[in-house]
C-alpha angles and dihedrals in degrees: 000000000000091000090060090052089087086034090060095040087062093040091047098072096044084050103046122054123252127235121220112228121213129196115192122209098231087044094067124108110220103223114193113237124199107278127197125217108253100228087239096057113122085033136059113304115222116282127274107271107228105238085246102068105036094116098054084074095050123123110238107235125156094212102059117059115218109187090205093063109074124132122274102232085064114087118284091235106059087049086061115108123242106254118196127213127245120204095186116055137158126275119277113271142089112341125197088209088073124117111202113207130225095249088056109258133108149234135204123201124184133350114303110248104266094206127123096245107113136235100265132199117235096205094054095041108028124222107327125166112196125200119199120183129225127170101011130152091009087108133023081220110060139007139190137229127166110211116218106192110176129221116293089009136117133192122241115268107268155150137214104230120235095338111107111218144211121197132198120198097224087175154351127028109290138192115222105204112200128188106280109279090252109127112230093231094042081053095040078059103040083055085051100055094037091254128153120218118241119265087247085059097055093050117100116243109256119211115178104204123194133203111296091026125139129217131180112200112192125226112277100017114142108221142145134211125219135195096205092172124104094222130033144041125265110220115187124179111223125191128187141193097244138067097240116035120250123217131180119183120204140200094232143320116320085356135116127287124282121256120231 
């Protein structure tokens, strides 16, 4: 009897009916996550990096693929980024997704986030990350949080355990912080040996997603995410392989976990 129990748990869904599960905009709570203060916060944040030469800044790493940095002798149109298309946008007006030129004019790149946050203004609320959940405990498989990091503002350094997770950058000009480029058993031997990693080494990967962007963050990664503009929210879409998310705050990169 004991062998047909994972037998049934394959037949049962096919068997009883699934339900779909809808989270309305309007209907998520914002729940405030532990922020950290960027070390440029009171003074002028580094400057907006133009679409075009993201991956200039790029960190060079094997083990991540960025589909902007391919080499230049290669075609310029296999370097191009997939864009998707989205057939519900906000209405025309003002967006705070806009990068306006030297030379005066203007782009606009991806649809503006159609939520209800509203625009805030760093100097009046300080640095403040918000997490809202929604679709979460439907499935033991996958869940789904949307990140809300506000202007001037950065996330606490983090990982998510053993749930692997995919982001979507849904809006704003975000900064995807991931755990200095050091191996653990190239560091296990510089300790060793009494070396100290190169100050390359000890500098975290930086990765600037747009709107439209995909990241995949695996388990156990420790990363951060930063809002380094003076106006406008960043709203990712994170999804994660488990049915509740899993956070873990830490002090600092490669330290213990943070208390509270």
């Amino acid at each position: 009897m004991a062998s047909l129990l994972p037998l049934l748990q394959d037949l049962l869904p096919m068997i009883i009916p699934s339900k779909v599960h809808i989270a309305r905009d309007r209907e998520l709570v914002a729940v405030p996550e532990r922020v950290e203060i960027p070390s440029w916060y009171g003074h002028k944040p580094p400057a907006n990096v133009s679409l075009g030469s993201s991956a200039e800044h790029q960190t060079d790493d094997g083990d991540v693929y960025d589909a902007t940095s391919l080499p230049a002798s290669q075609p310029e149109q296999e370097a191009e980024l997939i864009r998707l298309v989205d057939h519900e946008e906000c209405p025309v007006g003002q967006s705070t997704a806009d990068h306006v030129l030297e030379g005066g004019g203007a782009i606009s790149i991806g649809p503006r986030y159609c939520g209800h946050e509203p625009t805030s203004d760093a100097g009046a609320t300080g640095p403040r990350v918000l997490r809202k959940d929604a679709i979460v405990g439907v499935t033991d498989s996958m869940c789904a949080t949307v990140l809300l990091v506000k202007p001037r503002s950065a996330s606490a350094i983090h990982h998510h355990g053993e749930q692997d997770a995919i982001i979507f950058a849904q809006s704003g000009y975000g900064v995807l912080l991931v755990s200095p480029s050091l191996e653990p058993v190239k560091a296990i031997k510089a300790g060793i040996k009494g070396e100290a990693p190169t100050r390359e080494e000890e500098q975290a990967r930086r990765y600037e997603l747009s709107p439209g962007d995909f990241a995949f963050v695996p388990a156990w990664t420790e990363h951060q995410v930063l809002n380094e503009g003076d106006v406008g929210d960043v709203v990712w879409v994170v999804t994660r392989s488990g049915g509740e998310p899993v956070q873990v705050d830490l002090v600092g990169w490669g330290d213990a976990r943070a208390k509270g």
